[in-house]
Residue frames as a rotation matrix with the C-alpha (Angstrom) as fourth column:
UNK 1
0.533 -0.835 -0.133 -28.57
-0.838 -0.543 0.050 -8.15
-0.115 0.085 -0.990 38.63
UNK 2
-0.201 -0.612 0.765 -27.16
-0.415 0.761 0.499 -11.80
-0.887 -0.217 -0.407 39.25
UNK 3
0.531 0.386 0.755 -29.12
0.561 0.508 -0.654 -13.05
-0.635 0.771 0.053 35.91
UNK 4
0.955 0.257 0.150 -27.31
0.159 -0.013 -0.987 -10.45
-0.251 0.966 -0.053 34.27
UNK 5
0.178 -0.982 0.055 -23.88
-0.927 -0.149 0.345 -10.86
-0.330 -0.112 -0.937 35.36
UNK 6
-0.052 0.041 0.998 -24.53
0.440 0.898 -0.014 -14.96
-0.896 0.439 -0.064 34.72
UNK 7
0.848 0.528 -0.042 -25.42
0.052 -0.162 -0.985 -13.62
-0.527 0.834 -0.165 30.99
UNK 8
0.442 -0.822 -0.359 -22.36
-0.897 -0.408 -0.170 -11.78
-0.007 0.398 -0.917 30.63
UNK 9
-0.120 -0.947 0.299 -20.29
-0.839 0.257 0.480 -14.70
-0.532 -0.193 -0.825 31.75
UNK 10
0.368 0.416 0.832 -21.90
0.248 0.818 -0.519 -17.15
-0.896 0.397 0.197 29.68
UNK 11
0.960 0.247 -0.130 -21.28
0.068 -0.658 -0.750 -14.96
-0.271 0.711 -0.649 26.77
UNK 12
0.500 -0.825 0.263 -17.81
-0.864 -0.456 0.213 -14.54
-0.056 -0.334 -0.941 27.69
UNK 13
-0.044 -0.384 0.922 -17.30
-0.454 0.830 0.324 -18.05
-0.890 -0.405 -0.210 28.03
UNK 14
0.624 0.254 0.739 -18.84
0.449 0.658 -0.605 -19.02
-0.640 0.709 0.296 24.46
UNK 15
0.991 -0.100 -0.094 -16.63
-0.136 -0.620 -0.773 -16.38
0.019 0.778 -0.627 23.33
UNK 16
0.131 -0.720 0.682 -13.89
-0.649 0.457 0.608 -18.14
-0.749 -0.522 -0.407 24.84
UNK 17
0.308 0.313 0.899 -14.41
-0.069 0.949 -0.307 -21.36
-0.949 0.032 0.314 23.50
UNK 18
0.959 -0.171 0.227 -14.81
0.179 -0.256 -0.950 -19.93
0.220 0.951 -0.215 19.87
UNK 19
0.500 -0.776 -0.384 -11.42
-0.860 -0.395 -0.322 -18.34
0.098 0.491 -0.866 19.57
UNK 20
-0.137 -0.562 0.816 -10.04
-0.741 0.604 0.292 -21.44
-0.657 -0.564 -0.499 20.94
UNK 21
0.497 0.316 0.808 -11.70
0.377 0.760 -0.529 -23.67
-0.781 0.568 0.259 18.79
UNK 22
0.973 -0.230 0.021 -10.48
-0.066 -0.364 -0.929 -21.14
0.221 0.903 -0.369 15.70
UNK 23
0.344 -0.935 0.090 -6.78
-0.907 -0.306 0.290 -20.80
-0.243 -0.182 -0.953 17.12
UNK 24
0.072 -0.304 0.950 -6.71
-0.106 0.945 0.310 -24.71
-0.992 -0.123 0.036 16.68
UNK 25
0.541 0.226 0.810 -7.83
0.327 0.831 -0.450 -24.97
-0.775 0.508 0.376 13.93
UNK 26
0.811 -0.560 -0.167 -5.09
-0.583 -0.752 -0.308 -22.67
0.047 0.347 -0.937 12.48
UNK 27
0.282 -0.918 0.278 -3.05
-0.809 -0.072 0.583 -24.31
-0.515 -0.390 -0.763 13.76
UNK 28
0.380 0.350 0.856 -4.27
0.403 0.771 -0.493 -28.11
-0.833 0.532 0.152 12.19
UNK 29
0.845 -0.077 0.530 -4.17
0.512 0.403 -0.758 -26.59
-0.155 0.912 0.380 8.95
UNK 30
0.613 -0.734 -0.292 -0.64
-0.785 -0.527 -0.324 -25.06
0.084 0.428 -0.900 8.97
UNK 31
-0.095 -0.423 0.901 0.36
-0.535 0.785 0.312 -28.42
-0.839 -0.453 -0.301 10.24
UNK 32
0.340 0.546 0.766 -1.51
0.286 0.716 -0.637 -29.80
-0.896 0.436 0.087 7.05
UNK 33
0.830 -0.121 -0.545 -0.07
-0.440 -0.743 -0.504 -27.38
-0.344 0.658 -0.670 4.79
UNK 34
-0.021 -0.929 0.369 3.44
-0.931 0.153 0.330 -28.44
-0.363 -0.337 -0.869 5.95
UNK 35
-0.337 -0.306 0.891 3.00
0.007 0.945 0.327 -31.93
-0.942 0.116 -0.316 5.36
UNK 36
0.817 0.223 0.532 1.15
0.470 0.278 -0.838 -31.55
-0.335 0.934 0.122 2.12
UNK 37
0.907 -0.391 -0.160 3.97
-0.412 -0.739 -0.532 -29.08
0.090 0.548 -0.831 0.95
UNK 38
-0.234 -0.828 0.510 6.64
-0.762 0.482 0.433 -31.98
-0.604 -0.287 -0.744 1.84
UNK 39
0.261 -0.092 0.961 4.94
0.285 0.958 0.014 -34.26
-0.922 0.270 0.276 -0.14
UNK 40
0.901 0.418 -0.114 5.00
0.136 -0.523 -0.842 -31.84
-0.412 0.743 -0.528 -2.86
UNK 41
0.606 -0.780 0.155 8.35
-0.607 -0.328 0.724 -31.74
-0.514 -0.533 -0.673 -2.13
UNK 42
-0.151 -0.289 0.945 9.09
-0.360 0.907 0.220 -35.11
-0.921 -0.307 -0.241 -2.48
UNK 43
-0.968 0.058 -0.245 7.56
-0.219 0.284 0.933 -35.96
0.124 0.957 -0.263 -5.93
UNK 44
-0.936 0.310 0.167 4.45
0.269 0.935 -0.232 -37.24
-0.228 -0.173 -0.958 -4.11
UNK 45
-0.021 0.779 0.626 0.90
0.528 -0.523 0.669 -36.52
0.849 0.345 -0.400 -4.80
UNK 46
-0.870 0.177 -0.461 -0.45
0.261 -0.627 -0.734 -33.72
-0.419 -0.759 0.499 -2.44
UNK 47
-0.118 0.912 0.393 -3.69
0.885 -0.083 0.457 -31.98
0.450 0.402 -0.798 -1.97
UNK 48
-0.966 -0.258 0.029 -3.61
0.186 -0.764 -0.618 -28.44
0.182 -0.591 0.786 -0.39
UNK 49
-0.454 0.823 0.341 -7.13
-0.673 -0.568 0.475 -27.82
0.584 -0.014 0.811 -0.94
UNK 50
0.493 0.571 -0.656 -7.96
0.495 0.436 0.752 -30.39
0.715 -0.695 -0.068 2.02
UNK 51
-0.618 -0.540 -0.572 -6.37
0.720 -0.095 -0.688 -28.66
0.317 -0.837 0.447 4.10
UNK 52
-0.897 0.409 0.170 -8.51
-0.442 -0.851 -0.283 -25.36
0.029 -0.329 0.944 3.40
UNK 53
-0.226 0.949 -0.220 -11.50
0.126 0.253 0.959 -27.80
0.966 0.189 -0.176 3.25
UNK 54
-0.097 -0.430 -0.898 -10.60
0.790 0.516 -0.332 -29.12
0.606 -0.741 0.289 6.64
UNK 55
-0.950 -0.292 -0.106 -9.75
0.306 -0.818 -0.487 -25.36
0.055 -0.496 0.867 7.86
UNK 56
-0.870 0.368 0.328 -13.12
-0.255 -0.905 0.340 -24.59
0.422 0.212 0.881 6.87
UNK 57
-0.142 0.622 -0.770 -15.08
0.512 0.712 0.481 -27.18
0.847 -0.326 -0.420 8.32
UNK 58
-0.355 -0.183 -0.917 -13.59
0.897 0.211 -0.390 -26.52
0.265 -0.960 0.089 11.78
UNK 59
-0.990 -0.140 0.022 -14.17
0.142 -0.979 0.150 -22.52
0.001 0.151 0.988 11.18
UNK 60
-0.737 0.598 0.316 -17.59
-0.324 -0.722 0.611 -23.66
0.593 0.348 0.726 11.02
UNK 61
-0.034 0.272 -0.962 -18.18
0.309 0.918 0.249 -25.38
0.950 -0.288 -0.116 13.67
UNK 62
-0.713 -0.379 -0.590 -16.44
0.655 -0.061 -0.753 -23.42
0.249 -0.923 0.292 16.25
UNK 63
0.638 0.763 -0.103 -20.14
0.769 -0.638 0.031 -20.70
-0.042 -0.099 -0.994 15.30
UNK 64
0.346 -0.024 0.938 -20.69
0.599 -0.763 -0.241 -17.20
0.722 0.646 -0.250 15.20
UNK 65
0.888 0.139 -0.438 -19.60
0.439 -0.543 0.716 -15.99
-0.138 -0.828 -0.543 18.79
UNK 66
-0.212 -0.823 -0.527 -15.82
-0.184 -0.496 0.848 -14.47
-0.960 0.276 -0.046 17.68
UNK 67
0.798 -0.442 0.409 -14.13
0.477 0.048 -0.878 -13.67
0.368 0.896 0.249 14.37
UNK 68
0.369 -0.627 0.686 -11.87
-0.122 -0.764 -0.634 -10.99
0.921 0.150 -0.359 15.72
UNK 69
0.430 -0.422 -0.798 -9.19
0.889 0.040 0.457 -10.71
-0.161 -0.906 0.392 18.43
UNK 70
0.754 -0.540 0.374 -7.76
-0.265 -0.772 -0.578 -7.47
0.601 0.336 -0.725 19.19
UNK 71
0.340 -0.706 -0.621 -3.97
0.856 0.506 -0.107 -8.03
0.390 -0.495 0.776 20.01
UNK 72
0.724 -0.039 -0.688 -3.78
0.614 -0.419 0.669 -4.78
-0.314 -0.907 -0.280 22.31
UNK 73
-0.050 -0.731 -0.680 -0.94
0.346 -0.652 0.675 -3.00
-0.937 -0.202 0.286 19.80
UNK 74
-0.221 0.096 -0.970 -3.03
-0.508 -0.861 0.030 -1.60
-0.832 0.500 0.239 17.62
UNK 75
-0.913 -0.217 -0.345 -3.48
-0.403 0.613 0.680 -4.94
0.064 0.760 -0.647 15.45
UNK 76
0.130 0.659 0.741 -6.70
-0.782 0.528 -0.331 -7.29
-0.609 -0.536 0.584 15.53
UNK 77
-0.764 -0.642 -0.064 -6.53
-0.539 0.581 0.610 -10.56
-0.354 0.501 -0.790 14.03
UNK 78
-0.045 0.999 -0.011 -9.34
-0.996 -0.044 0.076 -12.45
0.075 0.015 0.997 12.05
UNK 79
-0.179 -0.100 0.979 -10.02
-0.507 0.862 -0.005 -16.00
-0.843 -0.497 -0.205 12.80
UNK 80
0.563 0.023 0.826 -11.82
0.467 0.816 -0.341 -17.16
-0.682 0.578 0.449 9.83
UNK 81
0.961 -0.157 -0.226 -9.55
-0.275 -0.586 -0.762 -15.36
-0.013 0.795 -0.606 7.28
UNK 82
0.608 -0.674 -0.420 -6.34
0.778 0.402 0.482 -15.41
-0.157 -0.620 0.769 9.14
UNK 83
0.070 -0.450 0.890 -5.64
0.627 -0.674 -0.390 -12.08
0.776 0.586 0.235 8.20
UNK 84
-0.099 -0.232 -0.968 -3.90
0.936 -0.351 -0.012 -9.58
-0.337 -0.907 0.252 10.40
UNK 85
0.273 0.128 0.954 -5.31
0.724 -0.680 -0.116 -5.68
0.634 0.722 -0.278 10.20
UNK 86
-0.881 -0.328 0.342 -4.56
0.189 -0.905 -0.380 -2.27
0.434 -0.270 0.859 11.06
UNK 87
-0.041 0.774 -0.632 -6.49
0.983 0.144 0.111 -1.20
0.177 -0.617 -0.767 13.59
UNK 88
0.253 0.210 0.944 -7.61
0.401 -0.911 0.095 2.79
0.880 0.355 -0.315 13.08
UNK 89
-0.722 -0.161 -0.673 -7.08
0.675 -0.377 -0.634 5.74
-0.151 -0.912 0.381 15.63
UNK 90
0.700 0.714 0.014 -10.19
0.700 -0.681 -0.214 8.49
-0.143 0.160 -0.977 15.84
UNK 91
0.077 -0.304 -0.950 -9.08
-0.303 -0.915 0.268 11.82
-0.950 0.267 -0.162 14.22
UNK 92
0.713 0.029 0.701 -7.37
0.617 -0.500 -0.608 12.92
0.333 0.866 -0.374 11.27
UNK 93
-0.139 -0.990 -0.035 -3.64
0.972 -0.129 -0.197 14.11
0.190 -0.062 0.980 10.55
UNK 94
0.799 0.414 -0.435 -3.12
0.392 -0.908 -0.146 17.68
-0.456 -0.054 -0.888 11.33
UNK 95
0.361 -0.442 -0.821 -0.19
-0.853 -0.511 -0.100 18.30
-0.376 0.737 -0.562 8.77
UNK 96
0.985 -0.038 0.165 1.35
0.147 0.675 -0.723 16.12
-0.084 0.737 0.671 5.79
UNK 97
-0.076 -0.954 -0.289 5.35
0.119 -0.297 0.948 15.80
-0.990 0.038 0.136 5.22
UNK 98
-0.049 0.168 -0.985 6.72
-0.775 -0.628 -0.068 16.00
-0.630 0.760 0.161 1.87
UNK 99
-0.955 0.097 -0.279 5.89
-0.114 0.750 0.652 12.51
0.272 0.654 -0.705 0.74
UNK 100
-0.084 0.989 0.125 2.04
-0.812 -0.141 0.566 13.53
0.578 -0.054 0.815 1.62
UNK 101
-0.093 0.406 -0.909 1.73
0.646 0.720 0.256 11.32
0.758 -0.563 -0.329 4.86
UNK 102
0.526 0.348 0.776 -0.09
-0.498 -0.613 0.613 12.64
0.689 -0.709 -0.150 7.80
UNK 103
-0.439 -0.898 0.009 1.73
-0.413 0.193 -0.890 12.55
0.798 -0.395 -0.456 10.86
UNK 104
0.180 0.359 0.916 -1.28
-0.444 0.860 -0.250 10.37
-0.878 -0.362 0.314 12.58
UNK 105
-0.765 0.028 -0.644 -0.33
-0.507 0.591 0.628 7.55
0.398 0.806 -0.438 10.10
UNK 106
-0.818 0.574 -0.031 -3.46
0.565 0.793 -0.228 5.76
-0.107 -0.204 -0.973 11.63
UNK 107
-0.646 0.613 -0.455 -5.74
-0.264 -0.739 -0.620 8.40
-0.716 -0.281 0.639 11.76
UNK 108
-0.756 0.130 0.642 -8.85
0.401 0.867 0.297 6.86
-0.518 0.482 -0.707 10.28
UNK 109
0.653 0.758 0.011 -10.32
0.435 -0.363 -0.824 9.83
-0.620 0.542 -0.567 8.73
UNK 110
-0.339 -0.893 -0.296 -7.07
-0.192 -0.242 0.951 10.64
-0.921 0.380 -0.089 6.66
UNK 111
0.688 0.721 -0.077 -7.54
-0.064 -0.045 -0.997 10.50
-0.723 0.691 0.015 2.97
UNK 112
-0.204 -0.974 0.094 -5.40
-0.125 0.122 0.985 9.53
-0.971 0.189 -0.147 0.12
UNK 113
0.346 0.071 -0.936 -4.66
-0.923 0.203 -0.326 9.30
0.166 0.977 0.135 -3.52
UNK 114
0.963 0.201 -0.178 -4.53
-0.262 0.847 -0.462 5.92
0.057 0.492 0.869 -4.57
UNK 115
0.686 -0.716 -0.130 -1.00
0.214 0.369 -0.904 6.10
0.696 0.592 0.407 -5.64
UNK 116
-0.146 -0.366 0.919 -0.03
-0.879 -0.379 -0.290 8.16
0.454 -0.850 -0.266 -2.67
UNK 117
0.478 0.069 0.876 -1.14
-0.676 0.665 0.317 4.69
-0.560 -0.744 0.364 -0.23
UNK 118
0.914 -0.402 -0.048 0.00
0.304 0.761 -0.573 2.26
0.267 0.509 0.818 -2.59
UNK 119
-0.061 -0.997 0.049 3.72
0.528 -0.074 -0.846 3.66
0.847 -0.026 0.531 -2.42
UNK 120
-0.243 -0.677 0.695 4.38
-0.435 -0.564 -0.701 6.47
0.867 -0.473 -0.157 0.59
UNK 121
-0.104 0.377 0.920 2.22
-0.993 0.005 -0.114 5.77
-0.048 -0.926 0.374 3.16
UNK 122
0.942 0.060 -0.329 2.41
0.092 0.899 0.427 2.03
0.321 -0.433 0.842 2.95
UNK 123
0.185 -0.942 -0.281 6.19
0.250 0.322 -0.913 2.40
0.950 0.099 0.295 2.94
UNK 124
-0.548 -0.470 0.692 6.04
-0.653 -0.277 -0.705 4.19
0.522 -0.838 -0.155 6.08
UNK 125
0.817 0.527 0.232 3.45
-0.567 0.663 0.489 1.61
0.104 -0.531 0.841 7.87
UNK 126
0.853 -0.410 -0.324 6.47
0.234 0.853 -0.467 -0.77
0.467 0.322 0.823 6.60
UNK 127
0.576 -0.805 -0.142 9.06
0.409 0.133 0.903 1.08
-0.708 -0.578 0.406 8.70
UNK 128
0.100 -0.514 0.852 10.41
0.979 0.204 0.008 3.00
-0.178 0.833 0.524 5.26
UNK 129
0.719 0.627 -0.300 10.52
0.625 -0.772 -0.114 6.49
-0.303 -0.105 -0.947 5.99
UNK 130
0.650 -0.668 0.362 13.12
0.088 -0.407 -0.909 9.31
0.755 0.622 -0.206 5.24
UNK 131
0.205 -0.753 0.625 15.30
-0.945 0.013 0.326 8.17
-0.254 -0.657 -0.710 8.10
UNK 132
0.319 -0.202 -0.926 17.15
0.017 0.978 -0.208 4.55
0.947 0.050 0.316 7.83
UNK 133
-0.692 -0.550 0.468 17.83
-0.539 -0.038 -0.842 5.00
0.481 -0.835 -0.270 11.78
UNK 134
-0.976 0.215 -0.019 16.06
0.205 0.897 -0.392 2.08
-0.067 -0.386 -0.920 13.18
UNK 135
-0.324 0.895 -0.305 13.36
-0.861 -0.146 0.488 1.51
0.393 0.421 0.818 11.21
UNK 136
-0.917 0.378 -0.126 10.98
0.374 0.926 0.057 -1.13
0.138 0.006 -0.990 11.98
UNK 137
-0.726 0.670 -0.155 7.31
0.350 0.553 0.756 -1.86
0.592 0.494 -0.636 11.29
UNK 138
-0.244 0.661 0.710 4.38
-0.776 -0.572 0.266 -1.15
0.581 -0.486 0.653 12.52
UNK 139
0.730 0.628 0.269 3.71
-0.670 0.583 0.460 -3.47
0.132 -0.516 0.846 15.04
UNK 140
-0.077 -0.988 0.136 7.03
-0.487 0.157 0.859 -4.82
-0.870 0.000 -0.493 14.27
UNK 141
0.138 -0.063 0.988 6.03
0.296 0.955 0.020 -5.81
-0.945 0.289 0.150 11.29
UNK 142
-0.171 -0.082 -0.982 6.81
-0.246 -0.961 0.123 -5.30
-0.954 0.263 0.144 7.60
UNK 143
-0.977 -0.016 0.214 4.72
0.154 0.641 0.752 -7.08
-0.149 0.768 -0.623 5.30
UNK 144
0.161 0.955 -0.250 1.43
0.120 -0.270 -0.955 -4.79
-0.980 0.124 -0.158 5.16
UNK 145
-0.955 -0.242 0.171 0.32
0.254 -0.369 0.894 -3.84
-0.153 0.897 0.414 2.13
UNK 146
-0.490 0.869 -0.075 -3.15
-0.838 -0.492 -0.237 -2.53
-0.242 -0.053 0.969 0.92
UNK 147
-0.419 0.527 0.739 -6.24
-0.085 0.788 -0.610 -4.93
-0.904 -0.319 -0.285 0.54
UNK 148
-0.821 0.554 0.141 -7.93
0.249 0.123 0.961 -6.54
0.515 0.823 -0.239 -2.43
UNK 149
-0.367 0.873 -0.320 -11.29
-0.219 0.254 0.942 -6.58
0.904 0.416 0.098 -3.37
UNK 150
0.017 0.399 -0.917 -12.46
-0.010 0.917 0.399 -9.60
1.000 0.002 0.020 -1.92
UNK 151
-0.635 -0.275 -0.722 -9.78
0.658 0.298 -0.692 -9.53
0.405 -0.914 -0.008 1.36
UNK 152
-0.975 0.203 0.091 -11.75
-0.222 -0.903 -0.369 -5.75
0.007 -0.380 0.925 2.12
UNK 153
-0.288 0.955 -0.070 -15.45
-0.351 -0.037 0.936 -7.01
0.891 0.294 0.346 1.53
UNK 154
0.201 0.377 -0.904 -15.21
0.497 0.756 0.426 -9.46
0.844 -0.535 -0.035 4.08
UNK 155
-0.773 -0.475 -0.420 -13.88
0.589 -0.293 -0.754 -7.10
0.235 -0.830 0.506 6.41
UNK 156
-0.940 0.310 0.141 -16.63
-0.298 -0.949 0.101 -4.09
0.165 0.053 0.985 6.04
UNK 157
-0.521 0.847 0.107 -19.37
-0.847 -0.528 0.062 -5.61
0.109 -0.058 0.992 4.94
UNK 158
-0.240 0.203 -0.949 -19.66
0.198 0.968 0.157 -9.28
0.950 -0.150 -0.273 6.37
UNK 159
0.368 0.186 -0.911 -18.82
0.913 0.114 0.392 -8.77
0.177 -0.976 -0.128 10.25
UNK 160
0.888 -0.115 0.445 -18.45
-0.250 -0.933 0.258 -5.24
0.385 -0.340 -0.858 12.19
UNK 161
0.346 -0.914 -0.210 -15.03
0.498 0.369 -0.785 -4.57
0.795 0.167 0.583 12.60
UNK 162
0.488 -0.149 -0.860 -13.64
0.845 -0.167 0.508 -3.67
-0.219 -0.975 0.045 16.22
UNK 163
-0.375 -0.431 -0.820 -12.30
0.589 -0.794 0.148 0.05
-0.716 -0.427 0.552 16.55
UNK 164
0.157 0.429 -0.890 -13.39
-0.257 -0.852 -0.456 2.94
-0.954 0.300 -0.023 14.39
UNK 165
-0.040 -0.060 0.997 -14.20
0.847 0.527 0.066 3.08
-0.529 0.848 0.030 10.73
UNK 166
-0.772 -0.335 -0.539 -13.98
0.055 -0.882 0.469 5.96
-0.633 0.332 0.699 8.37
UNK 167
-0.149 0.831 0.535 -17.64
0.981 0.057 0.184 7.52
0.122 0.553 -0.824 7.24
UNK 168
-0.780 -0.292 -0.554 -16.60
0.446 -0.880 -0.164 10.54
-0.439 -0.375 0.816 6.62
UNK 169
-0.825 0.379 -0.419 -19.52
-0.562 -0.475 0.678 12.57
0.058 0.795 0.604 4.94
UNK 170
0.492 0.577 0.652 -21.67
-0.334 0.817 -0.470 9.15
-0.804 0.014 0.595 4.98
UNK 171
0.601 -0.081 -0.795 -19.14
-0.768 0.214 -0.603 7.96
0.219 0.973 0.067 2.20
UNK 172
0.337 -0.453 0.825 -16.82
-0.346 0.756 0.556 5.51
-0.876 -0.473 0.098 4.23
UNK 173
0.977 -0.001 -0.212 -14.75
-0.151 0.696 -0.702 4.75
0.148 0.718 0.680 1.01
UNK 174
-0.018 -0.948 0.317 -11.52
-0.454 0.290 0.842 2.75
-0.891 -0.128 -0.436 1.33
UNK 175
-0.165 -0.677 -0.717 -8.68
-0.966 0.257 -0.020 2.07
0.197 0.689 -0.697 -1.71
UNK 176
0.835 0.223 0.503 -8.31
-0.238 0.971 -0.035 -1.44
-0.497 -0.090 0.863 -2.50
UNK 177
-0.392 -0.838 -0.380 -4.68
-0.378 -0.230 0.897 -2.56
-0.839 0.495 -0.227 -4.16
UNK 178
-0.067 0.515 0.854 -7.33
0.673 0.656 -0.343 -4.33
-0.737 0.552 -0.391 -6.82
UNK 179
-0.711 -0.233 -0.664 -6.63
-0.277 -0.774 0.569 -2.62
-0.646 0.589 0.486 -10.30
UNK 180
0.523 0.773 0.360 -9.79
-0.025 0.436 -0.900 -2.79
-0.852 0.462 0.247 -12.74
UNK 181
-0.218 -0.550 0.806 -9.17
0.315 0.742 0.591 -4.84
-0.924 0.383 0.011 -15.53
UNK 182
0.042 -0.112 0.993 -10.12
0.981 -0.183 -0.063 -3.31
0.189 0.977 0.102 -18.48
UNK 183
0.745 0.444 0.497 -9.34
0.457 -0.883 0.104 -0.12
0.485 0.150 -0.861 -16.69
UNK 184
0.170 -0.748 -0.642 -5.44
0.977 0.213 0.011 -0.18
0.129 -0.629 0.767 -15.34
UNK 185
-0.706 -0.524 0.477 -5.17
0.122 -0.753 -0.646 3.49
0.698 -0.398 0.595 -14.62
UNK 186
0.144 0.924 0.356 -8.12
-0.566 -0.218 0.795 2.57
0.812 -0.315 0.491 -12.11
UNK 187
-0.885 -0.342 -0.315 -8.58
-0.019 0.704 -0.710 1.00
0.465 -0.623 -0.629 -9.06
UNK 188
0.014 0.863 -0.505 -11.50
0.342 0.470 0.813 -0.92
0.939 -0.185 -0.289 -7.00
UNK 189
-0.849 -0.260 0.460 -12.79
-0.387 -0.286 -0.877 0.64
0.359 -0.922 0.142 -3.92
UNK 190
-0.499 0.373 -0.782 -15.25
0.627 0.779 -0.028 -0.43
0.599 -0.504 -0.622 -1.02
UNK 191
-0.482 0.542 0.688 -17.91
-0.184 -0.831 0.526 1.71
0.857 0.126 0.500 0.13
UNK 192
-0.997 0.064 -0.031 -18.20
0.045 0.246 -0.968 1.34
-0.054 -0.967 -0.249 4.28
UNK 193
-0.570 0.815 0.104 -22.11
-0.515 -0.256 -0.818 2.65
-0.640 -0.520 0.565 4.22
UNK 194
0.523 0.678 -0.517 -23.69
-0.852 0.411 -0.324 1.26
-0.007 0.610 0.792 1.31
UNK 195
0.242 0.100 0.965 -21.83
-0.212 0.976 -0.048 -2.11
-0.947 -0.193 0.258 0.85
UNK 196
0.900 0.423 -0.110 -21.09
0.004 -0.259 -0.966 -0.89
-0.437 0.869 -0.234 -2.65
UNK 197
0.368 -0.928 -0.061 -18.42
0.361 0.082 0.929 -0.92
-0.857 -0.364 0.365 -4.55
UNK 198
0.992 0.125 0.022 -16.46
0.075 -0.432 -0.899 1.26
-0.103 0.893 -0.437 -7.77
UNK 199
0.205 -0.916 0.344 -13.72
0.959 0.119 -0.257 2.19
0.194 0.383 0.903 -9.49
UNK 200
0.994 0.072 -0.083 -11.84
0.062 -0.991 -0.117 5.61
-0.091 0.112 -0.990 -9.40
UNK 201
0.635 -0.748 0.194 -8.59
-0.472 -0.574 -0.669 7.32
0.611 0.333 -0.718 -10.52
UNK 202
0.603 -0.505 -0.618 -5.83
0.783 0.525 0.335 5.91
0.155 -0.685 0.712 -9.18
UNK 203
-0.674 -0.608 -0.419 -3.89
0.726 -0.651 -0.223 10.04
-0.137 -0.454 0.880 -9.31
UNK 204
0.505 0.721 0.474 -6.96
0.417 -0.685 0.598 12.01
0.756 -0.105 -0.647 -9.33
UNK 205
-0.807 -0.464 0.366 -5.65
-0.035 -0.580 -0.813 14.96
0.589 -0.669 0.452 -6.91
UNK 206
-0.122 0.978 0.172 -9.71
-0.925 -0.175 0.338 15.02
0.360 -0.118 0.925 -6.23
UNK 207
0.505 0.806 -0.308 -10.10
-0.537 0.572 0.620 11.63
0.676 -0.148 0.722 -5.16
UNK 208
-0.629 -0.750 0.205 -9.29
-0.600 0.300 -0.741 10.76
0.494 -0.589 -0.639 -1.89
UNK 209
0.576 0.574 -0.582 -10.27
-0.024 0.724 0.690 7.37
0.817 -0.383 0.431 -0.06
UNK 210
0.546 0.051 0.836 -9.39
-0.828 0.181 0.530 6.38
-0.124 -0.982 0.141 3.14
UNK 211
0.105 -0.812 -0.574 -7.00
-0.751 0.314 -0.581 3.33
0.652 0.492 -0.577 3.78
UNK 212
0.718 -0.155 0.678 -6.30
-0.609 0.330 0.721 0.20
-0.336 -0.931 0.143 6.27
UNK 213
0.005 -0.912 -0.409 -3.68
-0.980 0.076 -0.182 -1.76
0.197 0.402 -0.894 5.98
UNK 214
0.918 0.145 0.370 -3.82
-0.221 0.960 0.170 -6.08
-0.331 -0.238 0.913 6.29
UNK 215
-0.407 -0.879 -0.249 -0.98
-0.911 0.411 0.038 -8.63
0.069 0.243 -0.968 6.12
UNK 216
-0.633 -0.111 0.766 -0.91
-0.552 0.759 -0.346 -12.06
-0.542 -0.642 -0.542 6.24
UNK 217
0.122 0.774 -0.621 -3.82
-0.968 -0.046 -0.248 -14.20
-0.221 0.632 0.743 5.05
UNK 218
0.464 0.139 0.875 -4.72
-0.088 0.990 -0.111 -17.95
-0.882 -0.026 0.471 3.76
């Protein structure tokens, strides 16, 4: 029993360490940003892309024991990304107003059209709803919007993501705001079980995906 309470806290401790080590280096390179974006300022030369070198070094150093913090109001933050997401509730809305949002706006087995997340239901995440009586953000915030591509891969199918995921069916697909280029009434989704990824209708009534919301970012 004592070997495996020592285990835990070891664990606990390297998982310590890590976020620390990542929270710095956030910090370093917004510091680095700042000054390169003064010299830019100025007339002088500048380099942003040491900063993200820099950011990434340190990101790999601090190892693999964190990526994620959950911040306790429904948010989790990623370390190496710096991207702040929506963090799901279990279920599934049991009715829809008349701008087709469910009244669990988390509910992480909900289902949308494309266009339907792209415009209502982000607007309400954003605090935009059919009242203007103190609105405000989820989380207080009001700069979500839907994920690319890219920002969603790393979430799904790099590192397991703290709180529930939507697989409904075994299909676990989620919208992306990524429109396919030679296909602009389309958009790129992100297939939770297979790692896969496609295109589909962006107003197909018939094709609903799933949704999370992210802000922020490098």
């Amino acid at each position: 029993m004592s070997l495996l309470v020592l285990s835990g806290s070891v664990y606990a401790d390297q998982v310590l360490d890590c976020q620390l080590l990542k929270l710095k280096a956030a910090v370093d390179r917004a510091k680095c940003v700042a000054k390169q974006k003064g010299e830019q300022v100025k007339g002088n030369p500048f380099d942003l892309l040491s900063c993200e070198t820099q950011f990434d070094a340190a990101i790999a150093a601090a190892g693999n024991a964190c990526r994620y913090i959950d911040n306790g109001d429904g948010t989790v933050n990623d370390l190496d990304t710096l991207l702040m997401w929506e963090k799901k509730e279990t279920g599934t809305s049991s009715t829809f107003d008349t701008r087709r949002v469910g009244n669990c706006l988390h509910c992480v087995d909900d289902r949308y059209r494309w266009n339907t997340a792209m415009s209502e239901w982000l607007s309400t995440v954003n605090g935009r709803t059919n009242s203007n009586v103190g609105q405000t953000g989820f989380a207080g915030y009001e700069d979500w919007r839907i994920p690319n591509i890219t920002e969603l891969d790393t979430l799904f199918n790099i590192h397991p993501f703290p709180g529930p995921t939507s697989d409904l069916f075994g299909l676990g697909r989620y919208w992306t705001s990524s429109t396919a280029g030679f296909n602009p009434g389309g958009a790129w989704y992100d297939a939770v079980s297979t790692g896969g990824v496609g295109i589909a209708s962006k107003d197909d009534p018939d094709i609903l995906f799933a949704v999370r919301a992210v802000r922020g970012g490098r």
